[in-house]
C-alpha positions as CSV (number, residue, x, y, z in Angstrom):
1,X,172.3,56.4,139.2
2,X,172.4,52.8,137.9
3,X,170.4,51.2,135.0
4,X,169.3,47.6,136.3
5,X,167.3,44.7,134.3
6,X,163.6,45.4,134.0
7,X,160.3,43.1,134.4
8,X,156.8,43.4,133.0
9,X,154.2,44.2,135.3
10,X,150.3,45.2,135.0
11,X,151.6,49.0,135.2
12,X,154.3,48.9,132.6
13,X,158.3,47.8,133.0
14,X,159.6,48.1,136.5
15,X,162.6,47.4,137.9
16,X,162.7,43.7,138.7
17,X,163.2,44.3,142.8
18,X,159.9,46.4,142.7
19,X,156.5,45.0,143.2
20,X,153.1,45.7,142.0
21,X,150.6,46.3,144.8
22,X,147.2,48.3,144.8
23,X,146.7,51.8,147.2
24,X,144.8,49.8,149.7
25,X,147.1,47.6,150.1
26,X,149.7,49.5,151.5
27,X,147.6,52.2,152.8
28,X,144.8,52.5,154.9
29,X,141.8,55.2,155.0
30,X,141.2,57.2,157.9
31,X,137.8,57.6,159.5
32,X,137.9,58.8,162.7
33,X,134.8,61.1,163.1
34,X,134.4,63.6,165.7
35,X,132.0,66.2,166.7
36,X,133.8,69.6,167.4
37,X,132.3,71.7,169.9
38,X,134.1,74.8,168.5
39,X,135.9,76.3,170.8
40,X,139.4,76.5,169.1
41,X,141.2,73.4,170.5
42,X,141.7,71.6,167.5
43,X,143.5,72.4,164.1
44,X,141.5,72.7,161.4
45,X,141.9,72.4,157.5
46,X,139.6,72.7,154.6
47,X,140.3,71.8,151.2
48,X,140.6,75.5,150.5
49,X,143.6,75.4,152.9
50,X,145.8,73.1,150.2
51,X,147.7,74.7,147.4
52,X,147.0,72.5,144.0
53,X,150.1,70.9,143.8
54,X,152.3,71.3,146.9
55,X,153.3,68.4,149.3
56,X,153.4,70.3,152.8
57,X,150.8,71.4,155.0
58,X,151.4,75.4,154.7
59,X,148.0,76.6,156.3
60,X,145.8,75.6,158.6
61,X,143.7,77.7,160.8
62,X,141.3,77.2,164.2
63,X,138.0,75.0,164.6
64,X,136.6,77.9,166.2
65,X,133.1,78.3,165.0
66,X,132.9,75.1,163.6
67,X,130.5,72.3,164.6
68,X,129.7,70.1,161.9
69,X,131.4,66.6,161.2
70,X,134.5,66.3,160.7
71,X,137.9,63.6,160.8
72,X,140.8,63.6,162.8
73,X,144.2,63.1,161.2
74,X,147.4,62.7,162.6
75,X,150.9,64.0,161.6
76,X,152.3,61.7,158.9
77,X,149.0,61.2,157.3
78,X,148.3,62.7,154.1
79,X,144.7,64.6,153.2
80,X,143.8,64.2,149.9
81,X,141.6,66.1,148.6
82,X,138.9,64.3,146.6
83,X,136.3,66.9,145.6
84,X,137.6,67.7,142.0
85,X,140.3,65.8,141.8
86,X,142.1,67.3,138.5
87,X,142.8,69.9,141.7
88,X,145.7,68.1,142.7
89,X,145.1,68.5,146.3
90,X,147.1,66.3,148.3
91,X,149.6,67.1,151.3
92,X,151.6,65.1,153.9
93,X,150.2,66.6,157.3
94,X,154.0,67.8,160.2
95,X,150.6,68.4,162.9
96,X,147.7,66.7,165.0
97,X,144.0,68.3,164.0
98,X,140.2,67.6,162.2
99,X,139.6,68.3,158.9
100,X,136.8,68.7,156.2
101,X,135.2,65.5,155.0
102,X,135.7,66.4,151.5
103,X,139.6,65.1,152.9
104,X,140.3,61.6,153.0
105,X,142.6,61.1,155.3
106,X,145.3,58.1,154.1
107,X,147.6,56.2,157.1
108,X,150.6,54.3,155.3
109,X,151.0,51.4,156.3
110,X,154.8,50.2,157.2
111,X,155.3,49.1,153.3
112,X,155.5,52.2,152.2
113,X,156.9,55.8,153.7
114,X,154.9,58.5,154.0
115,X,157.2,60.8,151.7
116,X,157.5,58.7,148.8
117,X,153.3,58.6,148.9
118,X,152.9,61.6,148.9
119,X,154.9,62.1,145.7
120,X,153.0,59.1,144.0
121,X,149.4,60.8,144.7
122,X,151.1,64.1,142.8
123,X,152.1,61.9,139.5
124,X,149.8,62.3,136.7
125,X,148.9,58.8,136.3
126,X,147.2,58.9,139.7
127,X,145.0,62.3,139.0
128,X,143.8,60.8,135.8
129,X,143.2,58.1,137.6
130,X,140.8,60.1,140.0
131,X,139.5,61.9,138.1
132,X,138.1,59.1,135.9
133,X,136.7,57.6,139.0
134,X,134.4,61.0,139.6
135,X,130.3,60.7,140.5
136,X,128.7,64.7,140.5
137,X,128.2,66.8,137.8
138,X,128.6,70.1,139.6
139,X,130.8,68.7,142.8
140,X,132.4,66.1,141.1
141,X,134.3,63.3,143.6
142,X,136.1,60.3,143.7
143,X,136.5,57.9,146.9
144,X,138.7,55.9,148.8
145,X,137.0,52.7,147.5
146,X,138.2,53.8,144.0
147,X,140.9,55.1,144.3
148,X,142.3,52.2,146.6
149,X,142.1,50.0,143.6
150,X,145.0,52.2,142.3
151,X,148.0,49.8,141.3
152,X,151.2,51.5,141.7
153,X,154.8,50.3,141.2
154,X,156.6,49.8,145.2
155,X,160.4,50.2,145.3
156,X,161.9,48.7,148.4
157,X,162.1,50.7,151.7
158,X,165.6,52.4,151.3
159,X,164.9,53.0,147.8
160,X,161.5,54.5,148.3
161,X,163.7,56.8,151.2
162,X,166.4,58.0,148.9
163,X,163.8,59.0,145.8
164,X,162.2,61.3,148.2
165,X,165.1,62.8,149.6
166,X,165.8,63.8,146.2
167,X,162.5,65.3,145.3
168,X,162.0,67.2,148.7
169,X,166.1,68.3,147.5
170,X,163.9,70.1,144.5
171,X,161.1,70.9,146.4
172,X,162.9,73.6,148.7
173,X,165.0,74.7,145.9
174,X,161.2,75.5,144.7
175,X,160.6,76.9,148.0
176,X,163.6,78.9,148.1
177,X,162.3,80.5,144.9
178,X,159.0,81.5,146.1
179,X,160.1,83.1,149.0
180,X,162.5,85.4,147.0
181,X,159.6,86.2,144.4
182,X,157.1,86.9,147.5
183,X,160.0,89.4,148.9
184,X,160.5,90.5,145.9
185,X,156.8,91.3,145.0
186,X,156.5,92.8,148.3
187,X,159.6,95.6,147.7
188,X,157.7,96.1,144.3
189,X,154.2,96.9,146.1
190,X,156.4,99.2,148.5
191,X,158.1,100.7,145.5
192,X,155.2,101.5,143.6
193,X,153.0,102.8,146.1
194,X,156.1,105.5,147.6
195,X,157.6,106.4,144.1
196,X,154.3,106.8,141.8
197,X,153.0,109.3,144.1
198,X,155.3,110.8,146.1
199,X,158.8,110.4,143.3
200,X,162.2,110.4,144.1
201,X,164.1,112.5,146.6
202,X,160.7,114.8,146.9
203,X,160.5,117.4,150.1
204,X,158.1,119.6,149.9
205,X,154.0,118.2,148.6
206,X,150.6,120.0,147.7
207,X,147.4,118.5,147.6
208,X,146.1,117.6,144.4
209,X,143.0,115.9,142.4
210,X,145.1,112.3,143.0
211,X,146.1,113.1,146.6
212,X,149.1,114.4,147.7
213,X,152.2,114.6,145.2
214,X,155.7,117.0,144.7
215,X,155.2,120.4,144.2
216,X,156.6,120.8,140.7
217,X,154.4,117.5,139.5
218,X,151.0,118.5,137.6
219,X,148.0,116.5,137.4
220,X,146.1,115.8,133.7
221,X,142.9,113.8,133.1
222,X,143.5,110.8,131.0
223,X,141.8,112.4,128.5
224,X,144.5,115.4,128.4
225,X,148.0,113.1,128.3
226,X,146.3,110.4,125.6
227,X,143.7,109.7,122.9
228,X,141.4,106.5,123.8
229,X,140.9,104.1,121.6
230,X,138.1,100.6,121.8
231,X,138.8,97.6,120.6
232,X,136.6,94.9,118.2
233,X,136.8,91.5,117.7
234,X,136.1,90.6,113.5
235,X,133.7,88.1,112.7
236,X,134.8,84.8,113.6
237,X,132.5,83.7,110.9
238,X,134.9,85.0,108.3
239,X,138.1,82.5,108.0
240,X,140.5,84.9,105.8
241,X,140.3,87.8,109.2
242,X,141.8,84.5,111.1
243,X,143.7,81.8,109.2
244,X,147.2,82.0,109.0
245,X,146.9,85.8,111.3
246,X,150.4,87.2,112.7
247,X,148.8,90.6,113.9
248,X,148.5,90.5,117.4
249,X,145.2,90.8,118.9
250,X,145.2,90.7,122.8
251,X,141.9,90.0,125.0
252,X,142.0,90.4,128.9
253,X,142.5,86.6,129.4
254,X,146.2,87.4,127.4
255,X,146.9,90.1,129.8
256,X,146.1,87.8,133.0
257,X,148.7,85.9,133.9
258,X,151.8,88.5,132.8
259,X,155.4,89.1,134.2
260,X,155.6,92.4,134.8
261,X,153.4,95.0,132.5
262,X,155.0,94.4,129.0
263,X,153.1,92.0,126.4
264,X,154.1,90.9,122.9
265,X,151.6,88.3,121.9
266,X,148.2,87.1,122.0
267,X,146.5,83.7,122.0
268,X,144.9,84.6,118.5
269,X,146.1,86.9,116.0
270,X,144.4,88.3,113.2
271,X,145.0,88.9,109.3
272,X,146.1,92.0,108.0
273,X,142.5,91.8,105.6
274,X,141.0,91.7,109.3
275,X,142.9,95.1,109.9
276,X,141.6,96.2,106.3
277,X,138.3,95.3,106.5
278,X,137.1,96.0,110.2
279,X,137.5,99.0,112.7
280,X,140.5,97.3,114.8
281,X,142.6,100.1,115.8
282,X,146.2,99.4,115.3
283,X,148.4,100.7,117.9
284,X,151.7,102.1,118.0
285,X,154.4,100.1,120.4
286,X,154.5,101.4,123.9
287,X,150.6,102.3,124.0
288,X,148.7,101.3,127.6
289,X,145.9,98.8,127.3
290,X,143.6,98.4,129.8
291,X,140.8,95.4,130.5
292,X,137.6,97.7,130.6
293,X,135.0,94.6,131.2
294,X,135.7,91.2,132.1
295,X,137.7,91.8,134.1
296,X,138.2,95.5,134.5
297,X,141.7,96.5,135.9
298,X,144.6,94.6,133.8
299,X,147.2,97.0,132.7
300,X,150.1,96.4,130.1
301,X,152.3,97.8,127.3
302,X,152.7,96.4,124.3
303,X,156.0,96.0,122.6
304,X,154.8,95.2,119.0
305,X,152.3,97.1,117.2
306,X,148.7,95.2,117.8
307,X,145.0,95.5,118.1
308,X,142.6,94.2,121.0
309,X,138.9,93.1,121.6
310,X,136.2,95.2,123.1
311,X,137.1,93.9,126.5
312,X,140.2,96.6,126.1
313,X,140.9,100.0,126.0
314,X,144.3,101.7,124.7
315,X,146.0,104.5,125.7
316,X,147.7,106.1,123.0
317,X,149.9,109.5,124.3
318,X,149.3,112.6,122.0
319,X,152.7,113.8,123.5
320,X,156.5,112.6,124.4
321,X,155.7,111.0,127.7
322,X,156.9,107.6,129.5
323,X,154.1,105.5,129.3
324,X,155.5,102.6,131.7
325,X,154.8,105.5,134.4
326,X,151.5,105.7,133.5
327,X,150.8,102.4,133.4
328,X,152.0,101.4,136.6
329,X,150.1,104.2,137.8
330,X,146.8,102.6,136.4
331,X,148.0,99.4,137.6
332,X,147.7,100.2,141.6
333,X,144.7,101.7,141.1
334,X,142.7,98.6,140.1
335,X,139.9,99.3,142.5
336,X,139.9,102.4,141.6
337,X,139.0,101.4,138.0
338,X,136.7,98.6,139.5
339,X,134.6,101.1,141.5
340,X,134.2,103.3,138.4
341,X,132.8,100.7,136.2
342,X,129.4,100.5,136.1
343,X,126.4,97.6,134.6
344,X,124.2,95.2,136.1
345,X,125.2,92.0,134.3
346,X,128.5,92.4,133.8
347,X,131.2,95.4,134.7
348,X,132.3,97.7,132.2
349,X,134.7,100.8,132.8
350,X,133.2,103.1,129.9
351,X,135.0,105.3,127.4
352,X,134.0,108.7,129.2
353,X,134.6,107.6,132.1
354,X,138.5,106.4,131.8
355,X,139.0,109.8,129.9
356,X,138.1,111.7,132.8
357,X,140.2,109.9,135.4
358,X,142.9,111.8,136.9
359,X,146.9,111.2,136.7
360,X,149.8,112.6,138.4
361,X,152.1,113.8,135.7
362,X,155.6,114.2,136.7
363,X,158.9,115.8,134.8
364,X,159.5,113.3,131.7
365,X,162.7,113.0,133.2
366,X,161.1,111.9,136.7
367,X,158.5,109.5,135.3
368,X,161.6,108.1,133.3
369,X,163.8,107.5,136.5
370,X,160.3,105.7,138.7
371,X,160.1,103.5,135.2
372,X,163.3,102.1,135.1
373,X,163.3,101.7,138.9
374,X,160.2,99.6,138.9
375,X,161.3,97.7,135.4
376,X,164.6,96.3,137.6
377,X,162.1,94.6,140.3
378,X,160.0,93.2,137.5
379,X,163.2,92.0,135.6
380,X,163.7,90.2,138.4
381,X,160.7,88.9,139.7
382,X,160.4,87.6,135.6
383,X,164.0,85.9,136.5
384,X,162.9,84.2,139.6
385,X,159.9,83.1,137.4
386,X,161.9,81.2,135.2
387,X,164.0,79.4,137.8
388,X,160.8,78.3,139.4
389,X,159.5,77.0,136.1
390,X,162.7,75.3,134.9
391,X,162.7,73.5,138.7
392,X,159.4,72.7,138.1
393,X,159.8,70.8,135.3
394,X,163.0,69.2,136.3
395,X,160.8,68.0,139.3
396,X,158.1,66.5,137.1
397,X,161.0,64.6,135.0
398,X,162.5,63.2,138.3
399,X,158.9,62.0,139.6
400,X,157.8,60.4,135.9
401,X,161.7,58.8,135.9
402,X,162.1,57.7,139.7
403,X,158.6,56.9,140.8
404,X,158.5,54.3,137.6
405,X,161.8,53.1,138.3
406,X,163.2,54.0,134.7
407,X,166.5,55.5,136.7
408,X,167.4,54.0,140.0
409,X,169.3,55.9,142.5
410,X,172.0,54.5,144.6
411,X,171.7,53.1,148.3
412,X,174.4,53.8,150.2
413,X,174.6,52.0,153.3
């Protein structure tokens, strides 16, 4: 890549072969109506067909059924998605169909290639710049007449051609990614569902409380394997319980969006006055906690000692067991614990009820072996995790670096 001299321009320095146009001047909006009869001939996607972020078109579905207005679109135009814009809805349709009206459907005009658009409507300048353009409270939307006013900076032709080649490069390194960690999550549902109940190596089976399991396995109520313990939050009125805290207090929200079951922080931590002064529980490492309201049915271990909020139960053992087992145990039966909770405004999995529930209990040994077995898939669905992030982010420093022009690639001819 080769550094070349610089201009200014209305949208910052460019390169001093770019130009500064507006959207609408190198693009055109899209407003071919049409009635469908809904019979299934056409293509059809909604806005809940487009993934926040991705470039391609990667699901679309029938117009069967529907028959209210729609527009058509074409491959090579992009639908851009301007009902909440901070969405970052926008992809660069490879088919012919109709599509929802909350679309705008964008033509390019022979200025500027389809690909390198589609990149430029993904930069965060341009979502800010929607999304300050927004009329609704509740539906908020921008519009082709404001968001045509949009300047951008325009490389020529070739050079507009060779940025996007590099980005899609990165893109299907992405999409390589995902499809290993959707493989991967897919052996880990397999996994889960044949060794938690059925073990390792297993012949002959009895039926049980739980269903079906080995014949040397037993079967405990919650209530029998660990002690249950509720969680508080201190009053948030009461600075010294919160200033400066490095106790860990975990919430369900913390527990949402893990790799795997383990978790060794929190959002918010507590003081050790809080843990003085208040019923938190402290738990011992390796303890079970469970979202009992809010939503009901995350499941984790934690690797430090910590205490949780009412929207949590924990599972402390009263005996030598393998609690990662046990845990992933809970963790496929999610609807189980959903159908068990109970409340009218919100749903809550009560104390007396979790005790009562019923678990497999295999040989320590056994739930030992399923443990580590499932721990390898989640070891690597956390390192596929990280390679998608790290490409991520090198993808967002190639768009804010080549779409602006700050490095140039080279054009070979």
């Amino acid at each position: 890549m080769n550094t070349v001299e610089f201009k200014d321009s209305p949208v910052g320095r460019i390169p001093v072969d770019w130009d500064v146009v507006s959207l609408g001047e190198v693009v055109d909006q899209r407003r071919e109506s049409i009635q469908p009869a809904g019979e299934g001939k056409n293509n059809f996607v909604g806005l809940e067909h487009i993934r926040s972020g991705e470039t391609k078109l990667c699901e679309y579905v029938s117009d069967e059924g529907i028959r209210s207005t729609k527009y058509r679109f074409y491959t090579g135009d992009i639908l851009y998605g301007k009902l909440r814009p901070y969405l970052d809805k926008a992809v660069l349709a490879d088919i012919n169909g109709i599509c929802s009206t909350d679309l705008i459907v964008l033509t390019p005009s022979d200025r500027i290639i389809p690909e390198f658009l589609i990149y430029f409507i993904h930069t965060n300048q341009f979502i800010q710049r929607a999304v300050s353009t927004t009329s609704g409270t509740n539906h908020p939307r921008t519009s082709w007449k404001a968001i045509s006013k949009f300047r951008m900076a325009l490389p020529p032709l070739e050079e507009q051609k060779r940025i996007s080649e590099i980005l899609q490069d990165v893109d299907g390194a992405i999409e390589k990614v995902n499809k290993e960690i959707g493989v991967t999550e897919k052996l880990k549902r397999g996994l889960m569902q044949r060794l938690l109940m059925e073990g390792i190596n297993h012949t002959e089976f009895k039926d049980s409380h739980v269903g079906r399991i080995p014949v040397d396995w037993g079967v405990s109520r919650v209530s029998e394997v660990f002690d249950v313990f509720t969680g508080t939050t201190p009053s948030t009125k009461i600075d010294e319980f919160w200033d400066d805290g490095d106790v860990v207090w975990v919430t369900p929200a913390d527990m949402s969006n893990l790799n795997g079951i383990m978790i060794a922080d929190s959002e918010r931590k507590v003081t050790v006055k809080a843990l003085k002064r208040t019923n938190l529980n402290l738990i011992p490492k390796l303890s079970i906690l469970i979202s009992t309201r809010a939503p009901v049915g995350y499941v984790a271990l934690n690797t430090v000692e910590c205490v949780f909020n009412q929207g949590c139960k924990a599972l402390v053992p009263k005996s030598h067991v393998d609690t990662r087992y046990f845990a992933y145990y809970l963790l496929i039966n999610k609807k189980r614990l959903q159908d068990l909770s109970g409340g009218s405004t919100f749903k809550e999995l009560n104390k007396k009820t979790l005790e009562k529930i019923y678990l497999p209990v295999p040989p320590l040994e056994e739930q030992k072996r399923i443990s580590e077995i499932l721990q390898d898939v989640d070891r690597r669905l956390e390192l596929l995790t990280e390679r998608k992030v790290k490409l991520e982010n090198i993808k967002r420093g190639l768009m804010n670096d080549l779409l602006t022009g700050k490095r140039r690639v080279r054009i070979t001819s």
